[in-house]
C-alpha positions in Angstrom: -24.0 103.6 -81.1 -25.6 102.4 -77.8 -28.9 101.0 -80.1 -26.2 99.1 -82.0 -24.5 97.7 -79.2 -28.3 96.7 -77.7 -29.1 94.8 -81.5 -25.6 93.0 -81.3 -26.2 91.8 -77.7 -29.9 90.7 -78.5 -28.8 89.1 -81.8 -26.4 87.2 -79.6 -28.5 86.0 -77.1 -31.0 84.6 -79.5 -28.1 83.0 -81.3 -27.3 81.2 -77.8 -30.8 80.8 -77.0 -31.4 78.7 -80.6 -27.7 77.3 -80.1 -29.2 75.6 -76.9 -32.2 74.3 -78.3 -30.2 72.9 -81.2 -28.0 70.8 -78.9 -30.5 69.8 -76.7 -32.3 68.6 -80.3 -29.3 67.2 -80.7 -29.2 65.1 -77.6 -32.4 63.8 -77.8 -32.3 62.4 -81.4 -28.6 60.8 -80.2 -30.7 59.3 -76.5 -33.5 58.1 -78.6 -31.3 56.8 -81.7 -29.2 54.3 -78.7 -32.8 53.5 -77.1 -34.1 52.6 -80.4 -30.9 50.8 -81.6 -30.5 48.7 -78.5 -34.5 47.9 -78.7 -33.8 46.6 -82.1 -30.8 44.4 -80.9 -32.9 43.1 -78.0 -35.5 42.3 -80.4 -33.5 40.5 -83.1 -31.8 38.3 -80.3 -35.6 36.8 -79.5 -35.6 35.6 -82.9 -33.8 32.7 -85.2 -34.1 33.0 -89.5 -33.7 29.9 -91.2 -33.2 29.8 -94.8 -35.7 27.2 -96.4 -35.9 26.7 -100.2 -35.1 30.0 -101.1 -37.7 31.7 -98.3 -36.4 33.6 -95.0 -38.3 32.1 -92.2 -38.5 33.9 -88.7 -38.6 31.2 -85.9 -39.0 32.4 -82.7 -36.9 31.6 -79.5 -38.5 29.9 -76.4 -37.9 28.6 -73.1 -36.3 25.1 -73.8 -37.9 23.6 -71.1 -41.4 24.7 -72.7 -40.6 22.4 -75.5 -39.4 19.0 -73.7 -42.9 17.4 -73.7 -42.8 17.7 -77.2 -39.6 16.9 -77.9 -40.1 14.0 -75.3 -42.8 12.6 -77.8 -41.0 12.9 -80.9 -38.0 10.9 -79.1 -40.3 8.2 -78.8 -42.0 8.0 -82.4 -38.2 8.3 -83.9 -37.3 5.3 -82.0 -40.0 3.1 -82.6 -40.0 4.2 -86.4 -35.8 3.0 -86.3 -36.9 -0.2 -84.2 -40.0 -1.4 -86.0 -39.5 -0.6 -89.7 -37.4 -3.0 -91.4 -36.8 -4.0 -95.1 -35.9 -7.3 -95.9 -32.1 -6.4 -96.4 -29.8 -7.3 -93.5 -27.3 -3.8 -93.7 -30.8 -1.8 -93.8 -32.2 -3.8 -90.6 -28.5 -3.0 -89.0 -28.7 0.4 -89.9 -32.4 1.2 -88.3 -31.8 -0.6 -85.2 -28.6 1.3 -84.5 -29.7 4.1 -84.7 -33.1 3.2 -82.2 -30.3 1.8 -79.9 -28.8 5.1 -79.5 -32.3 6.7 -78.2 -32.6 4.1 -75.4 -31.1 2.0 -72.7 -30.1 -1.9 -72.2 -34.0 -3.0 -72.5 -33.8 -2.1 -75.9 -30.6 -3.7 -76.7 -32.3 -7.1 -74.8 -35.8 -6.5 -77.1 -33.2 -6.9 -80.2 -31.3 -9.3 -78.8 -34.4 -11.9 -78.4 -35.6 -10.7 -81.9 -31.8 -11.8 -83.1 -31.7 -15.1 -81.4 -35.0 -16.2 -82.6 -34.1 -15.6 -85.9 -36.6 -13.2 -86.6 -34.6 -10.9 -88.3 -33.8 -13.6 -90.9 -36.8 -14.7 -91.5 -37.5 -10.9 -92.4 -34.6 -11.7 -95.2 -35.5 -15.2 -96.0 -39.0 -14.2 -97.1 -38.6 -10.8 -98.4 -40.6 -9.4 -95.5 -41.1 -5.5 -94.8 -42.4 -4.5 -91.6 -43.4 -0.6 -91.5 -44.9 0.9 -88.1 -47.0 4.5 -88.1 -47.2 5.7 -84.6 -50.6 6.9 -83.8 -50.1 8.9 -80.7 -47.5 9.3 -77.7 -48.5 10.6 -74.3 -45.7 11.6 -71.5 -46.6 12.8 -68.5 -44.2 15.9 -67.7 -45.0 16.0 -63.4 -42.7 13.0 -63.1 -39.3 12.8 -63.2 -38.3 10.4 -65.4 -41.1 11.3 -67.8 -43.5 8.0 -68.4 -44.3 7.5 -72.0 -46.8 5.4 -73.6 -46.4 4.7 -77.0 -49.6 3.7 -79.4 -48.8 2.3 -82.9 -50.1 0.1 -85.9 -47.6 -2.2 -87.5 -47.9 -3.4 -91.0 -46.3 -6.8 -91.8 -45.8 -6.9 -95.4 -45.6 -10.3 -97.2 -45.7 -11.4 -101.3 -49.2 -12.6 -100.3 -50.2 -10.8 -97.6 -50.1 -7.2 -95.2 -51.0 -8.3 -91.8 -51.6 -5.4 -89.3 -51.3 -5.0 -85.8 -51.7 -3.2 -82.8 -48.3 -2.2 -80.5 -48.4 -0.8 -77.2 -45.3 0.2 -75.2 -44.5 2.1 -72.3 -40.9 3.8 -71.2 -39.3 6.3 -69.1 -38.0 9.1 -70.2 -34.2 10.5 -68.9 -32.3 13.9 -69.6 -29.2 13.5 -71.4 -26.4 15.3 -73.5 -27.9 15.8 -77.2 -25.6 15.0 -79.9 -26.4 13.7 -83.7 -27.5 10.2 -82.6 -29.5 12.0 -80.1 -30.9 14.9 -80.8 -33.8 15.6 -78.5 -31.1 14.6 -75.5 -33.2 11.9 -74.0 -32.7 8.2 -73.3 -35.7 5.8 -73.0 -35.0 3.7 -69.5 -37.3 0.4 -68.7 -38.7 -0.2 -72.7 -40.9 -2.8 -72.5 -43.8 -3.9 -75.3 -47.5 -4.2 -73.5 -48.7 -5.6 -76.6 -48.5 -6.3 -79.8 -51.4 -8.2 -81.4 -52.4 -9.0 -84.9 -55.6 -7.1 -85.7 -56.4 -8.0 -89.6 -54.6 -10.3 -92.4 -55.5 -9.0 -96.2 -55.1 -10.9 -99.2 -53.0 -8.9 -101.9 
């Protein structure tokens, strides 16, 4: 009887014994699964998907300020490519500087002004001209505050008879402003002003 008793009592202490180990199992799968989950969460919050042509695309997330130089360039090039390329059609020319005059100050609203009141605009019309502009290179310098930009470019003045190019140089400074859909990179050129702006070649066509 005593032997029994002595076989129950061991059988139950190993039953505690793996009863223990089981829930401290248990607990460690449970810690680990929250560590991992919230590792996963933290993860997926670092990065953006964008959904182009059918393809997932991971884009990962950085320090805004990182990007600004960039950005700072890019506001440049969209302006000059709204100012400077113009069709001979009077709503398109409307359209294009619009939208430049959203990306910079009063200087640029003088610039088109002068353009306006010299007619140049319909001469554009008049003879079926097409200006296009490529802009070679921008370079800001981000350790000032407003950030200087200097704007290299070759314009292309296209006639029946004729493509004449040139050589622009302009310079600006850069502010910090809200972003919207007229302004997306959240900047607004200050003190525009064309260094020059020169023909370089005229070719028969």
């Amino acid at each position: 009887m005593f032997r029994s008793l002595k076989n129950i009592d061991s059988a139950y202490q190993q039953t505690k014994t793996l009863a223990l180990l089981f829930m401290v199992l248990c607990a460690f799968v449970t810690g680990y699964s929250v560590y991992a989950s919230q590792r996963s969460i933290r993860d997926a919050q670092g990065r953006i998907y964008v959904l182009a042509q059918g393809n997932l695309l991971e884009a990962v997330s950085h320090n805004v300020k990182d990007n600004r130089p960039v950005e700072a360039q890019d506001h440049v090039k969209r302006f000059h490519e709204f100012f400077f390329t113009l069709d001979p059609d009077a709503k398109a020319i409307e359209h294009n500087v619009t939208q430049a005059l959203f990306l910079a100050d009063e200087s640029a609203k003088r610039e088109y002004d002068n353009f306006k009141e010299s007619g140049y605009y319909n001469n554009l019309i008049q003879a079926n001209i097409s200006q296009h502009i490529t802009v070679d290179s921008v370079t800001i310098n981000p350790a000032t505050y407003p950030y200087y930009a200097k704007c290299y470019a070759t314009e292309q003045i296209i006639r029946s008879s004729s493509v004449t190019t040139r050589n622009l140089v302009s310079e600006c400074y850069l502010r910090d402003v809200s972003r919207s859909s007229n302004n997306p990179h959240g900047f607004l050129m200050e003190r525009w002003r064309v260094l020059q702006n020169i023909d370089l070649s005229t070719q028969p066509r």
